[in-house]
C-alpha positions as MATLAB code, in Angstrom:
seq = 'XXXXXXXXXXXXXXXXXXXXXXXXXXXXXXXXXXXXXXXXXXXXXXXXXXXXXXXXXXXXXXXXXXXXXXXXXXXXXXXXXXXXXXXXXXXXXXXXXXXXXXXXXXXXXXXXXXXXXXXXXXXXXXXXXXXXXXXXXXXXXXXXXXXXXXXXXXXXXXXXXXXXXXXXXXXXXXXXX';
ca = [
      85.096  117.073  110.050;
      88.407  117.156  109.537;
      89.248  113.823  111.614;
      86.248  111.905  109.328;
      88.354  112.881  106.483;
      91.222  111.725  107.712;
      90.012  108.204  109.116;
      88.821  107.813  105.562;
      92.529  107.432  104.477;
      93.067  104.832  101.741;
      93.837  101.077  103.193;
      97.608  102.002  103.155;
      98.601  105.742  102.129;
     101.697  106.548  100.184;
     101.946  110.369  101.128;
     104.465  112.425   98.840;
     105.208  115.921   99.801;
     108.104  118.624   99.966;
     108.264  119.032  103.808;
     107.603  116.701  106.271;
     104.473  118.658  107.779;
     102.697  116.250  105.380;
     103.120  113.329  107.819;
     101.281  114.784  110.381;
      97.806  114.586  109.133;
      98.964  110.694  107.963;
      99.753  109.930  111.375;
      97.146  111.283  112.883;
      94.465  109.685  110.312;
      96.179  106.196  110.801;
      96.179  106.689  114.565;
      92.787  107.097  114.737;
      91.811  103.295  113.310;
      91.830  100.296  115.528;
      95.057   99.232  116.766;
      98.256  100.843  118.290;
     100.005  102.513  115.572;
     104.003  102.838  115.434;
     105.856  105.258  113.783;
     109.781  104.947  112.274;
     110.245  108.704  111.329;
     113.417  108.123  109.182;
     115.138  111.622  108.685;
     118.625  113.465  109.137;
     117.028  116.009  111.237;
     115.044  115.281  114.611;
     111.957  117.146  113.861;
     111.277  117.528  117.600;
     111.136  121.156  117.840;
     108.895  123.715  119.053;
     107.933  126.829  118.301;
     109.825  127.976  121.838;
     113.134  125.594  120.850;
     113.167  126.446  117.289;
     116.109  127.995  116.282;
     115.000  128.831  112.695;
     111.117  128.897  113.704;
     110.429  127.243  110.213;
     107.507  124.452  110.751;
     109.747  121.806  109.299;
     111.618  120.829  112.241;
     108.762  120.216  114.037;
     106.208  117.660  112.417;
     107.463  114.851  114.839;
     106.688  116.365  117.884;
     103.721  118.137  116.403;
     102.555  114.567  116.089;
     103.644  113.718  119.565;
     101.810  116.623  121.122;
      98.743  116.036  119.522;
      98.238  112.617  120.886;
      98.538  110.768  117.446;
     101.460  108.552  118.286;
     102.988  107.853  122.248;
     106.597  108.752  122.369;
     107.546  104.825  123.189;
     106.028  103.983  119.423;
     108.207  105.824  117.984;
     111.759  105.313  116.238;
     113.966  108.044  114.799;
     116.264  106.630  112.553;
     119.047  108.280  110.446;
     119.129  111.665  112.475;
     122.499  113.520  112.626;
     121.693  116.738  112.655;
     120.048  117.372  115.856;
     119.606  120.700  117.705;
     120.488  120.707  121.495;
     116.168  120.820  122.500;
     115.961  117.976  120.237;
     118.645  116.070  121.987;
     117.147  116.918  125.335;
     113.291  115.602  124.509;
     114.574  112.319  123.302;
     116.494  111.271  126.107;
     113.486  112.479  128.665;
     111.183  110.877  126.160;
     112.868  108.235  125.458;
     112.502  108.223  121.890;
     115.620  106.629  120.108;
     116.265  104.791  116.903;
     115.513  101.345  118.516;
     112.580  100.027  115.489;
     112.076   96.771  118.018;
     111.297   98.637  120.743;
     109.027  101.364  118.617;
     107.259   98.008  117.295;
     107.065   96.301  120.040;
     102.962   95.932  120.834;
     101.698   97.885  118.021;
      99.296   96.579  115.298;
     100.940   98.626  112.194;
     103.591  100.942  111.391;
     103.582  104.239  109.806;
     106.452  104.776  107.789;
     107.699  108.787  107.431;
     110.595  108.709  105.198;
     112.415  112.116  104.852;
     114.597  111.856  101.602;
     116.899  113.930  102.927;
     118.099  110.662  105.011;
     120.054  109.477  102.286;
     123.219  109.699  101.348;
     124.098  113.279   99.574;
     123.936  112.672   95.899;
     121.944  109.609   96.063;
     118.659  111.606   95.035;
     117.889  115.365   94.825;
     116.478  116.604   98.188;
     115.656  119.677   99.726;
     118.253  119.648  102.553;
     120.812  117.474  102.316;
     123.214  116.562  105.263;
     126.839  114.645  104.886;
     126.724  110.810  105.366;
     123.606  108.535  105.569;
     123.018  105.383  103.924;
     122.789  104.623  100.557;
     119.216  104.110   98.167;
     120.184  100.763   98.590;
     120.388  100.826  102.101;
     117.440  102.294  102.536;
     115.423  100.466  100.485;
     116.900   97.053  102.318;
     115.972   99.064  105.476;
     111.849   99.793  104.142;
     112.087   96.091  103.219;
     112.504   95.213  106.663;
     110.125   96.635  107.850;
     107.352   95.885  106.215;
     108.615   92.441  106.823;
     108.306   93.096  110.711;
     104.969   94.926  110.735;
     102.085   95.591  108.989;
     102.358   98.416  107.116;
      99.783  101.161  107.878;
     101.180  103.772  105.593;
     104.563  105.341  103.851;
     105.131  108.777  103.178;
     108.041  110.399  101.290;
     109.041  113.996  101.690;
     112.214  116.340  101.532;
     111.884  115.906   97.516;
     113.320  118.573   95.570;
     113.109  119.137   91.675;
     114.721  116.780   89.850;
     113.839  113.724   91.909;
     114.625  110.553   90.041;
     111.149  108.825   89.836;
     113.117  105.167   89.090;
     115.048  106.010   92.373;
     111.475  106.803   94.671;
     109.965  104.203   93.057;
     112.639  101.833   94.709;
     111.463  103.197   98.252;
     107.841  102.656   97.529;
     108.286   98.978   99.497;
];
């Protein structure tokens, strides 16, 4: 029941949450239609954790890899862009699965791309997210960055998460390619 709901998505769902657990479900919806689906899971943090490799045990850093494990996405579809603060497990599944911040090679074959853009990505100050980490690009950036790729691929979906209070709605509206 749950998976009708979900391939009943709108055409293209912009997904706003507080954590990225929210782009699991999106994923796994958009999987589900015709056509190999990539995802670019922009982020400062891996989110390739498990239960077993979690350090902190909180759900958060593991939506990626819940996604992986589930089936939803294969791990050569997938980019992870923007990560710099990676636990050691983290570091250890990408380089046996391969999974890097190559977009070409995550887009490579696929019919559409799901977009999962963690706020916290951005530059500190930039806009108000739930947990920040030093460095990162600019809104700017980023938003050149979105821009590309939904000049590269169809665009499947977008979701936005990490948002904290005070989130400029001018400034998200700029990532809403």
């Amino acid at each position: 029941r749950l998976l009708d709901r979900l391939r009943n998505l709108p055409a293209r769902p912009l997904v706003l949450g507080g954590c990225c657990c929210a782009h699991v479900g999106a994923s796994r919806g958009l999987a589900a239609r015709p056509g190999r689906l990539a995802v670019v899971w922009i982020d400062a943090h891996g989110d390739l954790n498990t239960p077993e490799t979690s350090p902190s045990g909180n759900q958060w850093g593991m939506p990626l890899r819940m996604a992986l494990d589930a089936g939803a996405v294969r791990p050569e579809d997938v980019a992870l862009v923007g990560a710099r603060s990676l636990d050691p497990p983290e570091v250890a599944y990408m380089a046996a699965s391969g999974i890097d911040d190559d977009i070409d090679r995550a887009l490579a074959g696929c019919a559409s791309v799901y977009v999962a853009f963690d706020c916290d990505v951005l530059r500190p100050g930039e806009l108000e997210v739930f947990m920040p980490e030093p460095g990162g690009p600019t809104l700017t950036e980023a938003e050149g960055l979105l821009r590309s790729l939904v000049a590269r691929s169809a665009l499947a979906g977008l979701g936005l998460t990490g948002l904290a209070a005070g989130a400029d709605p001018a400034a998200l509206a700029r990532l809403t390619v």
